[in-house]
C-alpha positions as semicolon CSV with decimal commas, in nm:
position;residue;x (nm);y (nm);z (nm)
1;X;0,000;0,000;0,000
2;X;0,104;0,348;-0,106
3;X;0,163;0,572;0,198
4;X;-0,036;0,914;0,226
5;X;0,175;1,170;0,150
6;X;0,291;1,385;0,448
7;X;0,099;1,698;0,578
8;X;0,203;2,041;0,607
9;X;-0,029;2,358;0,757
10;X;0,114;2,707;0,603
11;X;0,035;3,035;0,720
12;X;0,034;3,300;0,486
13;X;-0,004;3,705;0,498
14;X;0,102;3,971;0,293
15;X;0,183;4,337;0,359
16;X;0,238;4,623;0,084
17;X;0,321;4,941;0,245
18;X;0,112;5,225;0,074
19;X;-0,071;4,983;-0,118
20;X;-0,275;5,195;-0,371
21;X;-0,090;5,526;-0,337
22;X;0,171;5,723;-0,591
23;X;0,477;5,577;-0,669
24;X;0,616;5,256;-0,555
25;X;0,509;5,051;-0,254
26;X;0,689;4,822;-0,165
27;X;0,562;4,458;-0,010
28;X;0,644;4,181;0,173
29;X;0,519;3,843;0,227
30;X;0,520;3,602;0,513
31;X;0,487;3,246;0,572
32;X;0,486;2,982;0,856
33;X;0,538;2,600;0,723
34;X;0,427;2,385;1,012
35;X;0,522;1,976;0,961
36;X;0,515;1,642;1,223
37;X;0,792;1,483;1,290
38;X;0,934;1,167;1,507
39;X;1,084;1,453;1,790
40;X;0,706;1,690;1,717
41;X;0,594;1,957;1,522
42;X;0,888;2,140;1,300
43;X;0,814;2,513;1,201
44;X;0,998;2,720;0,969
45;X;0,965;3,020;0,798
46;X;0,984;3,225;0,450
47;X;0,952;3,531;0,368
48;X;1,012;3,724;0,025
49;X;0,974;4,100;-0,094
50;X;0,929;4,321;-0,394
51;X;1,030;4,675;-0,412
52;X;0,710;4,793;-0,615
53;X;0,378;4,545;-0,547
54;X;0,032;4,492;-0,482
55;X;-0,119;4,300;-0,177
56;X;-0,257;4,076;-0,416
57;X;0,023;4,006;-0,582
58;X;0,226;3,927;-0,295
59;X;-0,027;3,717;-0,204
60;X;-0,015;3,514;-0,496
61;X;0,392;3,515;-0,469
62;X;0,425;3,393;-0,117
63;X;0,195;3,051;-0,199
64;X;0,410;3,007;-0,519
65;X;0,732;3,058;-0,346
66;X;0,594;2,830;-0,009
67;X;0,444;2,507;-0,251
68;X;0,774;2,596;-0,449
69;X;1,006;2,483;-0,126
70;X;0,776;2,238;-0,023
71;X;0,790;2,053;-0,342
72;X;1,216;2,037;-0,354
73;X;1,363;1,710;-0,368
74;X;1,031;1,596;-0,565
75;X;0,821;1,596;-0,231
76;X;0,424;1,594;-0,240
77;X;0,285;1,712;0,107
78;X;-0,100;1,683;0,185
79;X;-0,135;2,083;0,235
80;X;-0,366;2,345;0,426
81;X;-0,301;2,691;0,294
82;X;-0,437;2,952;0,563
83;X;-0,484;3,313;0,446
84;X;-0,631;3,664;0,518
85;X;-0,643;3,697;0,147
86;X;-1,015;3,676;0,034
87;X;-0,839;3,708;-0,307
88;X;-0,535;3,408;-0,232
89;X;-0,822;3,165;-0,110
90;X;-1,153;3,283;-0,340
91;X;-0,931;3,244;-0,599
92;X;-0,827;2,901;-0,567
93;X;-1,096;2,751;-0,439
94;X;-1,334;2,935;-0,709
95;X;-1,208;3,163;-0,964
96;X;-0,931;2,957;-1,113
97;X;-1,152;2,618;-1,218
98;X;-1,365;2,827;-1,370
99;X;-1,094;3,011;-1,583
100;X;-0,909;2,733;-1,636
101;X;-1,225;2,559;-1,793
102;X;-1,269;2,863;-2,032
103;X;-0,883;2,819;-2,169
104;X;-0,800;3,139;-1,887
105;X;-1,057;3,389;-1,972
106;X;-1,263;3,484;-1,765
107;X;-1,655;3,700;-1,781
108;X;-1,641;4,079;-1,813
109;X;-1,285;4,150;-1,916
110;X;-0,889;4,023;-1,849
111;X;-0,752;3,785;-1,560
112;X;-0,550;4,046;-1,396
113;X;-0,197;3,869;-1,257
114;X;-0,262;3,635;-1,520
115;X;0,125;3,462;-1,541
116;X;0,117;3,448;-1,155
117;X;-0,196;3,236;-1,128
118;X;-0,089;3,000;-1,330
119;X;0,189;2,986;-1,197
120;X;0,035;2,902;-0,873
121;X;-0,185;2,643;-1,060
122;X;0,103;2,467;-1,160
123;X;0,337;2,428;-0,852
124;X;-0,022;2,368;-0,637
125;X;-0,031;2,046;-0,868
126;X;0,279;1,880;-0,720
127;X;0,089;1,846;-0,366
128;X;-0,294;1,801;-0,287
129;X;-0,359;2,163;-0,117
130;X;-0,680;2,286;0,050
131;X;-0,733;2,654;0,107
132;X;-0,895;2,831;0,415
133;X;-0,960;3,175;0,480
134;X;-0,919;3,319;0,830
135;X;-1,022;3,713;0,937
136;X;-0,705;3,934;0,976
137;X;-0,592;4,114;1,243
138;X;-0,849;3,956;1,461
139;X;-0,555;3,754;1,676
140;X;-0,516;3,440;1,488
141;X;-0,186;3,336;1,636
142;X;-0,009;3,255;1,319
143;X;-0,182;3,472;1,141
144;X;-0,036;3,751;1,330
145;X;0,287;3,554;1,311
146;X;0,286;3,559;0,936
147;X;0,167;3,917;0,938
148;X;0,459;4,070;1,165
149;X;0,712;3,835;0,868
150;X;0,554;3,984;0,594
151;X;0,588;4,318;0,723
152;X;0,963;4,311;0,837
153;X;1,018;4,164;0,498
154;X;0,840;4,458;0,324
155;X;1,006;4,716;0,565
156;X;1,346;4,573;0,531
157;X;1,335;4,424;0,177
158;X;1,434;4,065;0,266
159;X;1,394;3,760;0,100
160;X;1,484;3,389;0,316
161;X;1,580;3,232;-0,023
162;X;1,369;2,894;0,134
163;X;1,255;2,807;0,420
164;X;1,470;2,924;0,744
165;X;1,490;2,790;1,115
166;X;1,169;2,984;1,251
167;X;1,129;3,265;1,488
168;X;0,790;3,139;1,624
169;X;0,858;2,988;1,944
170;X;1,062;3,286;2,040
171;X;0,780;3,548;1,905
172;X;0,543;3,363;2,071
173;X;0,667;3,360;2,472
174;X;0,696;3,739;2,437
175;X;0,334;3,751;2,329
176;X;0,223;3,584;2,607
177;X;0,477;3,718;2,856
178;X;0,255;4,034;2,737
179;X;-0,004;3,886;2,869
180;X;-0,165;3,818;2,463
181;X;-0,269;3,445;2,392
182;X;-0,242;3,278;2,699
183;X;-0,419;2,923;2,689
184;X;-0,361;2,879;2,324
185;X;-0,170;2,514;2,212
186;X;0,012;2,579;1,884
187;X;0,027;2,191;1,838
188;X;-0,302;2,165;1,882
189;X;-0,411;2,377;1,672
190;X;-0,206;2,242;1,417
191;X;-0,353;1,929;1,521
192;X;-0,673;2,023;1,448
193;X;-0,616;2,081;1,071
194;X;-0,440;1,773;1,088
195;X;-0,727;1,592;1,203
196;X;-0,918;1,681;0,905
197;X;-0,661;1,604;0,661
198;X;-0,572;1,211;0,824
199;X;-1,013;1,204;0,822
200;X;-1,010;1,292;0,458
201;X;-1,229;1,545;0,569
202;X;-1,241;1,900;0,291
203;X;-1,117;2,149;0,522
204;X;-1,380;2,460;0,561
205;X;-1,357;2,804;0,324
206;X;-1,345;2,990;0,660
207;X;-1,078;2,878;0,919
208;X;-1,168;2,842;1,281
209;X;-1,033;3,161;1,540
């Protein structure tokens, strides 16, 4: 018997600082990569940034760039993507069968970041991936995470280049030496999404808080 391929969670935000405004805006995006091991669960993070972007775009980049690592060495993870982006997870889960089955076109005018789409498409395609949307800035844990990685990478321009040992554990004591989170299990709530995965169980369009 074939063995189920192995699960990862990812966390994903994105930050573009003056998003909309004159000139360029730079942007950032953030990502936590949660997997079991034999010792527990392994985190690490990625990050990437653009000097001139759009939320959405970054968005788009930071799932290409996370199902990009996770796919090295010819590996095929069972994956839950969790976003803020209405526009990362509507368009996955909706938007891009439908343009897909009209040869990319879509009603009402051009796909706008056409190439990166289908870009996504393609590297989503070496793994079986879910999506699941989650409110921002509403303290989801990793959400925040992600968020405050996105951010330094759009304030600082940095890129990881891969995944990197991950700042989590660290990040996550001072919140809650702050007095923020206190009760919450990051394995467990990794386990949760877990759960779903090992049930064969579609995971929801909106994530649990």
């Amino acid at each position: 018997m074939t063995a189920s391929p192995p699960i990862a969670v990812v966390h994903l935000d994105e930050s573009c600082l003056g998003n909309g405004r004159e000139g360029q805006t730079p942007g950032g995006a953030g990502g936590l990569i949660e997997v079991r091991t034999a010792t527990g669960v392994e985190r690490r993070d990625i990050y990437l940034h653009h000097p001139d972007t759009t939320n959405n775009r970054m968005a788009l980049e930071g799932a290409i760039a996370t199902l990009d690592v996770l796919a090295r060495k010819s590996h095929r993870f069972r994956v839950v993507i969790v976003s803020d982006s209405q526009y990362l997870i509507r368009g996955m889960r909706e938007w891009v069968p439908d343009w897909k089955a009209r040869n990319w076109r879509r009603k009402g005018g051009t796909i706008q970041n056409l190439e990166l789409w289908q870009r996504l498409d393609r590297t989503a395609a070496r793994h079986d991936v879910q999506w699941t949307w989650v409110r921002g800035h509403r303290g989801h844990v990793k959400n925040e995470y992600s968020n405050d990685l996105a951010v330094l990478a759009a304030t600082e321009q940095r890129t990881s280049n891969g995944a990197v040992a991950s700042g989590f554990a660290e990040w996550f004591v001072t919140k809650q030496e702050a007095g923020k989170y206190l009760g919450y299990d990051p394995d467990e709530s990794f386990a949760a999404l877990e759960r779903y995965l090992q049930a064969g169980k579609p995971i929801p369009l909106v994530a649990a808080e």
